[in-house]
C-alpha positions, 0 to 999 in steps of 0.5 A, spaced: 183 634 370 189 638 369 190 645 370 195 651 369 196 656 375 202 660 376 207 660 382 211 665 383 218 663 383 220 665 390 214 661 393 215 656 388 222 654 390 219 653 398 213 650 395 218 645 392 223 645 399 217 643 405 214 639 399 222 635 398 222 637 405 216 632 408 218 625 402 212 629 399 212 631 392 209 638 390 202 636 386 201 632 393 203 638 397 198 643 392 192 637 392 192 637 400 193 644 400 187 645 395 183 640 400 184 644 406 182 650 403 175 647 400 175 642 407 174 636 403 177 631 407 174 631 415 178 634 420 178 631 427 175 634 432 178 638 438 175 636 444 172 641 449 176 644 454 174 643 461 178 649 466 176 648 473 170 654 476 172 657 481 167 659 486 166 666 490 163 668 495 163 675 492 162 674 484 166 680 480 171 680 485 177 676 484 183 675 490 188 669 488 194 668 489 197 662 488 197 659 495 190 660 494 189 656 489 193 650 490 187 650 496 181 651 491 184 646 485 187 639 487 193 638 483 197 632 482 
C-alpha cells in the first residue's frame, strides 16, 4: 500500500543520513521503524538476571564493605 506522510526536512535529512549511514535505504529504515512501534516482528527475549542474595542475620540492616563482600560472594 502506498502512502503520504510528511517528515519535517530536519528529521528528513537525519532519517536519510542513519538510513545512508547503515546501507539501509530510507523505506527500509521507515518500514523497520513502523514495525517496531506495532511490534510486528518478535523481539528476543532477555534473560532473567539472577544477582546473588546475600544473608543477614539482622534483615533491614546493611553493613558491607568491599572486604566483606569478597568473603560472602566468590568472584572469579
Amino acid at each position: 500500500m502506498r502512502t503520504t506522510v510528511d517528515i519535517p526536512d530536519p528529521l528528513y535529512r537525519d532519517l536519510k543520513s542513519k538510513a545512508a549511514g547503515e546501507g539501509r535505504s530510507v523505506k527500509e529504515l521507515i518500514l523497520r521503524g513502523v514495525e517496531s512501534e506495532l511490534q510486528l516482528t518478535p523481539r528476543r527475549r532477555r534473560r532473567p538476571v539472577s544477582l546473588p542474595l546475600v544473608r543477614s542475620k539482622q534483615p533491614g540492616t546493611v553493613a558491607l564493605d568491599n572486604a566483606k563482600i569478597f568473603e560472602i560472594i566468590p568472584f572469579p
